[in-house]
C-alpha positions in Angstrom: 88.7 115.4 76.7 91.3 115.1 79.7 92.2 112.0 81.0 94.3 111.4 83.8 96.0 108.2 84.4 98.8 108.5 86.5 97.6 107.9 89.5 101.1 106.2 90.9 103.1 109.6 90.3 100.4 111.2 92.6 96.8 111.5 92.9 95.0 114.8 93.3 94.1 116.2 96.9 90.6 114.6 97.8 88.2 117.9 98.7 88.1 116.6 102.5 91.8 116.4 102.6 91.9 120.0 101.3 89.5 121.0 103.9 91.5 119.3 106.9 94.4 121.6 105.5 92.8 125.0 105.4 91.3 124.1 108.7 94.6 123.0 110.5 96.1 126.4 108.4 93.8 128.9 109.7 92.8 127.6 113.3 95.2 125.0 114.7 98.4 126.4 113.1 100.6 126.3 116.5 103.2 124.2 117.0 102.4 120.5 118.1 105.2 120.8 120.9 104.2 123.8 122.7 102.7 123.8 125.9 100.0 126.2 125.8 96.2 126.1 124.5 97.8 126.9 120.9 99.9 124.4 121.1 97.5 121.5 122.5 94.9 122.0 119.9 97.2 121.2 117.3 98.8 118.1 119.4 95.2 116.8 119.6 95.0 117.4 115.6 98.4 115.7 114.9 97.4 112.8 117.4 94.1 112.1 115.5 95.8 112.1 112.2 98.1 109.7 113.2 95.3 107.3 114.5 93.7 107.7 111.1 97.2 106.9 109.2 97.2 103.5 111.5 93.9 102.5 111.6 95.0 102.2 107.9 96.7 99.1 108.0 95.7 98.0 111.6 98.8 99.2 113.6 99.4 100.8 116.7 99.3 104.6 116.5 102.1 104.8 118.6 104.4 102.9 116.0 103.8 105.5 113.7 106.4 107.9 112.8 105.4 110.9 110.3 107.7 111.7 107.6 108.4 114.1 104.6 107.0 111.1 102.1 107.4 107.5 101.1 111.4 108.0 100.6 112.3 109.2 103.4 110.1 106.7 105.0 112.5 104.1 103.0 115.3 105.6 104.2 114.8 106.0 107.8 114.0 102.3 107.5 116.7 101.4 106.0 119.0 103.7 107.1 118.2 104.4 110.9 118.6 100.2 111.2 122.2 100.2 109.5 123.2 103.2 111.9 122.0 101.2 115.3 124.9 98.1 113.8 128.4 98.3 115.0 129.4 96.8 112.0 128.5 96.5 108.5 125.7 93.3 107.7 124.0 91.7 105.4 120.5 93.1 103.4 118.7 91.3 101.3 116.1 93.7 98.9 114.6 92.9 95.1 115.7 93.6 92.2 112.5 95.4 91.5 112.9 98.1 94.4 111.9 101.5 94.0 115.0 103.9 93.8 114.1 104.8 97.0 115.3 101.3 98.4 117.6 101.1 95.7 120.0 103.8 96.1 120.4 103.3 100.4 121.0 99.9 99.7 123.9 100.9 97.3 125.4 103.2 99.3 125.2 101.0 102.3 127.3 98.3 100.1 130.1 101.6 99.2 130.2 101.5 102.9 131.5 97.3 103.7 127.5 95.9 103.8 126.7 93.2 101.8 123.6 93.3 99.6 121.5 90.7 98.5 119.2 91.4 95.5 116.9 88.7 95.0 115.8 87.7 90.7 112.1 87.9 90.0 110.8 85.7 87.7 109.2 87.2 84.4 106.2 88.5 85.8 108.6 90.5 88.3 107.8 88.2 91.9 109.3 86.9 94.2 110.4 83.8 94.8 110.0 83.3 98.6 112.3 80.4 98.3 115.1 82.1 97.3 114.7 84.5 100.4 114.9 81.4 102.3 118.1 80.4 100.7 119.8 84.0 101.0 119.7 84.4 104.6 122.8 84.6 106.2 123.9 84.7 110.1 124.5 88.3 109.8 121.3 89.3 107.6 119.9 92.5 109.5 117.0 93.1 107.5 115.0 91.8 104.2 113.2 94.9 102.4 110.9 93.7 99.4 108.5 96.4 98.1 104.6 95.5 98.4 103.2 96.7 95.1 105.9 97.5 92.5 105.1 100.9 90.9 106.2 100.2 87.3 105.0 97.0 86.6 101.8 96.3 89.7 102.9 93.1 90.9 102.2 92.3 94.0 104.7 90.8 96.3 104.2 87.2 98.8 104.8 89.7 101.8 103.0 87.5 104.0 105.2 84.1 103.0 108.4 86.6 103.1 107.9 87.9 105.9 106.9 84.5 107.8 110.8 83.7 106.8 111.9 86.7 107.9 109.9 86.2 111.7 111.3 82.5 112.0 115.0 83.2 111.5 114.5 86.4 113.6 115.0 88.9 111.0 113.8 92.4 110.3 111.2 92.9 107.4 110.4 96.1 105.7 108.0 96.6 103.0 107.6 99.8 100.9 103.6 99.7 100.5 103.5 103.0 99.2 101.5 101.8 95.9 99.5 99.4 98.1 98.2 101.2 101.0 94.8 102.1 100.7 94.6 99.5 97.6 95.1 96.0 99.0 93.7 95.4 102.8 96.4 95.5 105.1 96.4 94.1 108.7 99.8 94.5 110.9 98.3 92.4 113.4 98.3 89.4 111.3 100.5 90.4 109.0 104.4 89.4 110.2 106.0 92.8 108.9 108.5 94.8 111.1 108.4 98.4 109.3 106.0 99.7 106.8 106.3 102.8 104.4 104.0 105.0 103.3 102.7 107.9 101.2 99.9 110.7 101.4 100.1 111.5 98.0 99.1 108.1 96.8 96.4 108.0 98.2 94.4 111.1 97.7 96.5 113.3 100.4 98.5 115.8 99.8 102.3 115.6 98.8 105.1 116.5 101.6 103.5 113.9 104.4 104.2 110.0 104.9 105.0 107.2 107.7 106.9 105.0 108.8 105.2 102.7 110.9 107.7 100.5 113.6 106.7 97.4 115.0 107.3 97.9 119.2 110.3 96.6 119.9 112.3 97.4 117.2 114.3 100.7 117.4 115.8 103.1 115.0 118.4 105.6 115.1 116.7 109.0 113.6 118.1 110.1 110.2 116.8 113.8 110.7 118.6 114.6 114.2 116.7 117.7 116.0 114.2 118.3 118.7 112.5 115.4 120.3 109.6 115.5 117.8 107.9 111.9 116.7 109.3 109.8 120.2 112.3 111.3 119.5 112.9 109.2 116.0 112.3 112.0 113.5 113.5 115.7 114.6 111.4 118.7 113.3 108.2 120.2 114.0 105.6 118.3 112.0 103.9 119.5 109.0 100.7 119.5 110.4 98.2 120.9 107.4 99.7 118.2 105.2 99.4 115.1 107.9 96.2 116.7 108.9 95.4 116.0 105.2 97.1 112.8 105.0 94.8 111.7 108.0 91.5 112.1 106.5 92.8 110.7 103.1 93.6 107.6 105.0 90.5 107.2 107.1 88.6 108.0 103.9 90.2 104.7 101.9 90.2 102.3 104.2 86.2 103.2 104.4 86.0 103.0 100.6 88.9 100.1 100.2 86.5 97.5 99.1 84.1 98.9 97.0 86.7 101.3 95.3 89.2 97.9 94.7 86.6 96.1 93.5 85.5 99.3 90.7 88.7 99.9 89.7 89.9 96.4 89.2 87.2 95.4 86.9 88.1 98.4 85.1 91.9 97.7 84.7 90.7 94.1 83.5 88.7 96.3 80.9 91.7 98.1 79.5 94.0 95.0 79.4 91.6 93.1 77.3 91.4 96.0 74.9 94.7 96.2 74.3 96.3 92.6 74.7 95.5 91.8 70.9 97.6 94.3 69.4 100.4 92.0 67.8 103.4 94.5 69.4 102.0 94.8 73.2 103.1 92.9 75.6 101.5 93.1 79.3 104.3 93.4 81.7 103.5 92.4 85.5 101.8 89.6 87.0 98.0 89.5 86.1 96.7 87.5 88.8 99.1 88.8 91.6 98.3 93.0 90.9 97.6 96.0 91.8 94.3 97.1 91.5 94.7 100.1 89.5 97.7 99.0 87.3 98.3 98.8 83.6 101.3 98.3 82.1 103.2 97.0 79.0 105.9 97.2 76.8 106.3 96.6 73.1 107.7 93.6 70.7 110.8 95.0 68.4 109.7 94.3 64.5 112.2 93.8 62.2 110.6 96.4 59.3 110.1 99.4 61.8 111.6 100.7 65.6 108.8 100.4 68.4 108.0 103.8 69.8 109.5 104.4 73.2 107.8 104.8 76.3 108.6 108.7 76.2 107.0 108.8 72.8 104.1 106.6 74.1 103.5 109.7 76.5 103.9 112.5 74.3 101.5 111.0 72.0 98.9 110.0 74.9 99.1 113.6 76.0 98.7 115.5 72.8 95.2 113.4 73.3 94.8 114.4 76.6 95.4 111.4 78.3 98.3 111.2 81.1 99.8 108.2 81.4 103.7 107.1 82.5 106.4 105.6 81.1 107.3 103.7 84.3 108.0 105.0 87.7 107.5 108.9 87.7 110.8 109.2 89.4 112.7 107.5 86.8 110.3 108.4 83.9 112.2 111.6 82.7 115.5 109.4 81.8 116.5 107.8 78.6 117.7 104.1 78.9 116.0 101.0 79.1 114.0 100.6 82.7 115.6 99.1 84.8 112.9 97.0 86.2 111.9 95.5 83.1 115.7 94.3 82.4 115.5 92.7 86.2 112.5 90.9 84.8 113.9 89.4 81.5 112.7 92.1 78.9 115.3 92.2 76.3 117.0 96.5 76.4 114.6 97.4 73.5 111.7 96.0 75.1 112.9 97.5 78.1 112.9 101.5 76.2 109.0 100.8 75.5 107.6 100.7 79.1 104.2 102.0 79.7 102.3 102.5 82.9 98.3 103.9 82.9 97.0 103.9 86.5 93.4 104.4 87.1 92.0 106.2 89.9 88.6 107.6 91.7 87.6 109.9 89.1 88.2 107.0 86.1 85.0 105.8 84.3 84.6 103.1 81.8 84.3 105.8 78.9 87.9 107.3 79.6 89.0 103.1 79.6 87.4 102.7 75.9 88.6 105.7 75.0 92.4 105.2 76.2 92.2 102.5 74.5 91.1 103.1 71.3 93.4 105.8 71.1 96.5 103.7 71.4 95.4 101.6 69.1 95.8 104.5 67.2 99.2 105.6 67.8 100.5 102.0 67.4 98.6 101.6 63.8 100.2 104.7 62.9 103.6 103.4 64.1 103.4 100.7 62.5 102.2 101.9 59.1 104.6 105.1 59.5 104.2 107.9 56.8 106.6 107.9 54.1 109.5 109.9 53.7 110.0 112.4 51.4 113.1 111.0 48.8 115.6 113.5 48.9 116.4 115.2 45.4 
């Protein structure tokens, strides 16, 4: 039996996505920019794709810049703002960002700006209060990620970014885990730049967006041709946006009947697990992701907790994949970073699970997911003994 629950790390290629590829690989493969016949069909392809991407989340096609994927989305955010300032300023993120927030932040702060990282409380929110209080005369932008990718809280984007709009600053949010999970409306809601991801959402990898409120300009971080309004240089991978397109139109037609599904299924697998004396649910329950599970484990006195790493070996010598944490941190041994920002003690913190549901999820592979890490927690905590040595 094969399970796959990683749908954060990346979900697989819907078949209409793969057909908008092979199609835009075998007939419209000119380039966008060129003049001739060639050249317009696959315009009019990577023009329709992008109305797809913003019908989305209810933006203007034209504010829509395609990118290589959801980090350099981040970056050109963050990034291709800090290069239009004379001189360094102030940026306020969370402490729950994904690296791809993270790190430009940090190297932005090697380079004189000062960075703001606003606490979450335990469930990993928030407070929009304290965004109030760390504005500053020379704050440039507030970045706060939509859905966080470890633990599946959802952020007050709407309340931030209502601060942000009344002391006339820029707001970014990374919805790369939300978009095409949560309803999104940029004509109501009051956010400035938007990232996002094809592979999240049953696209293919290599394609994402920015999307740029008009009126608010950005240097380009890829300098080239005059490709994307001149904001991102380099002739556009057109299969995978193709792709990307029709994944996008595709969830915002199933948004509510899919969120709906897989929510009462992630309720399913949180109740099944929430007895166990040594789990813990990380996240916020009520404020969440759709498709999100995750926990970590209590220490016990008589015997070490499996780590998060060993959680996934075991899960996939069943044939069940599942995460410990963000995939992009996932492969490193410490405790997660995100769980320390919450208040998880550093062994909590090495424990960190994440099982994320998807289309293809039923409420068989839930029970059985469950009952199979009931398993390797029994067996952890009654561990075989040890041979004595002679």
């Amino acid at each position: 039996m094969q399970i796959y629950l990683d749908h954060s790390a990346t979900t697989p290629p819907r078949p209409e996505a793969i057909a908008a590829m092979t199609e835009a690989l075998t007939r419209t493969w000119g380039n966008p920019s060129s003049l001739h016949e060639w050249g317009a069909r696959s315009a009019t392809v990577l023009e329709q794709a992008r109305s797809r991407v913003a019908a989305l989340i209810n933006g203007d096609p034209a504010g829509l810049i395609f990118t290589s994927g959801g980090t350099e989305a981040n970056n050109l955010a963050i990034l291709g703002l800090a290069h239009r300032c004379s001189k360094s300023q102030h940026l306020i993120i969370s402490s729950v960002e994904h690296a791809a927030i993270a790190r430009p932040a940090a190297w932005l702060e090697s380079q004189g700006w000062a960075v703001t990282r606003l606490p979450v409380n335990r469930q990993g929110r928030v407070n929009p209060a304290q965004v109030a209080r760390s504005l500053r005369p020379d704050t440039a932008l507030i970045s706060v990620i939509y859905g966080q990718s470890e633990v599946g809280t959802l952020q007050p984007i709407e309340a931030i970014g209502a601060i942000a709009r009344a002391a006339g600053v820029l707001f970014h949010t990374d919805a790369v885990q939300a978009a095409g999970r949560v309803a999104i409306n940029l004509q109501t809601l009051p956010v400035d730049l938007l990232s996002l991801s094809s592979h999240k959402l049953y696209g293919p990898q290599g394609a994402g967006a920015l999307y740029v409120r008009p009126g608010v300009t950005l240097d380009p971080h890829l300098l080239g041709g005059p490709q994307e309004d001149n904001r991102r240089g380099g002739t556009q991978a057109l299969p995978a946006i193709a792709g990307f397109g029709v994944a996008a139109e595709l969830a915002r037609e199933e948004l509510p009947q899919e969120s709906e599904r897989l929510t009462a299924l992630r309720d399913r697998l949180f109740d099944q697990l929430v007895d166990l004396p040594e789990v813990i649910p990380t996240g916020d329950r009520l404020h969440r992701l759709c498709h999100h599970v995750s926990l970590c484990l209590r220490s016990h006195p008589d015997f070490p907790s499996p780590s998060g790493r060993d959680l996934v070996r075991h899960c996939d010598r069943a044939g069940i994949a599942v995460s410990a944490g963000s995939a992009c941190n996932s492969g490193k041994i410490g405790p997660s970073p995100i769980l320390q920002a919450m208040g998880h003690s550093d062994a909590e913190a090495l424990t960190g699970l994440r099982l994320t549901l998807g289309r293809s999820t039923t409420a068989a592979d839930i029970d059985w997911t469950a009952l199979t890490l009931r398993q390797i927690l029994a067996r952890s905590r009654h561990p075989h003994p040890q041979p004595s040595l002679p």
